[in-house]
C-alpha positions in Angstrom: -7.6 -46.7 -15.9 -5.4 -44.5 -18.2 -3.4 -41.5 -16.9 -2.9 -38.6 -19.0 -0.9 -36.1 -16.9 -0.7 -32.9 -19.2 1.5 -30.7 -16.8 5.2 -30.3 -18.5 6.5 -29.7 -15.3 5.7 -33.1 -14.0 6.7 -34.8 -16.9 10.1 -33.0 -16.6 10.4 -34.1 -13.1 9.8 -37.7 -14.4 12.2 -37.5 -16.8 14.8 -36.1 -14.4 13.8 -39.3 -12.2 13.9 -41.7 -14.9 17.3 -40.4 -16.1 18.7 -40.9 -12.8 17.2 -44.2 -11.6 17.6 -45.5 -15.1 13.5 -46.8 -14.4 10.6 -46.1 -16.8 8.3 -43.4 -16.6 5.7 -45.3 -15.8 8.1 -47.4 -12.7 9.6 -43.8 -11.6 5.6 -42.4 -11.6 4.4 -45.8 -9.5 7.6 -45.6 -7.1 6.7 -41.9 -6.2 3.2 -42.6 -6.0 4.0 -45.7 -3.5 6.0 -43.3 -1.9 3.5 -40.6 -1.0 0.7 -42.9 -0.4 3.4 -44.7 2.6 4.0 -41.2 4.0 0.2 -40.4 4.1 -0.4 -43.6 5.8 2.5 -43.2 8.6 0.9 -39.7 9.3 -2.6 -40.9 9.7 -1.5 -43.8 11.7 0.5 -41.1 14.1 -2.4 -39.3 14.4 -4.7 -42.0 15.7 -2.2 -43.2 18.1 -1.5 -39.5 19.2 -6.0 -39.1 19.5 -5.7 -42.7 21.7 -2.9 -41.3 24.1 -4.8 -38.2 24.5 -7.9 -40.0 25.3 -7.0 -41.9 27.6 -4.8 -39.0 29.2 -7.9 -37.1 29.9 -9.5 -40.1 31.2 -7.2 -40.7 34.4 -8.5 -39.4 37.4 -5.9 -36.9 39.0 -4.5 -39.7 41.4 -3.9 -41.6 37.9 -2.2 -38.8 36.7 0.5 -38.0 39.8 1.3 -42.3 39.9 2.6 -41.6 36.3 6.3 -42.0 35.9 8.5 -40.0 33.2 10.5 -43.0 32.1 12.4 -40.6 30.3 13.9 -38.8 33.4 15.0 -43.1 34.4 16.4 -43.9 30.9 18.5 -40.4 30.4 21.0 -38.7 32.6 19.3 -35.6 33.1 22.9 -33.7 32.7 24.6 -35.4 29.7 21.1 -36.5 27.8 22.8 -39.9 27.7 21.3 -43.1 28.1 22.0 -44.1 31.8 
């Protein structure tokens, strides 16, 4: 599939990117693309982990919920913020 990308600001950009990294347009237009696509991926892959944790927070019983420990407050010195 052919891409024809008519905005002269993007193609300045490119050119910017390609004088810098010494790539071609087409590597400096696939690197940012790669890029982006990563970023996207990490975010939605946050997300879904976030949704789990959530779930299964509001599925403890109160009990459940009290047992927890903030293994923050045993891994930092609550004064310093150091690592105990």
């Amino acid at each position: 599939m052919a891409l024809n990308i008519k905005d002269p600001r993007v193609h300045d950009m490119v050119k910017q990117i390609t004088a810098i990294t010494g790539q071609s347009q087409a590597a400096a237009v696939e690197s940012a693309v790669e890029q982006r696509l990563r970023e996207l991926l990490a975010e939605d892959k946050a997300a879904r982990i976030l949704a789990i944790g959530r779930d299964i927070a509001r599925r403890l019983t109160p009990e459940q919920s009290a047992r927890m420990r903030d293994h923050a407050a045993e891994l930092y010195d609550e004064e310093t913020g150091l690592p105990r």
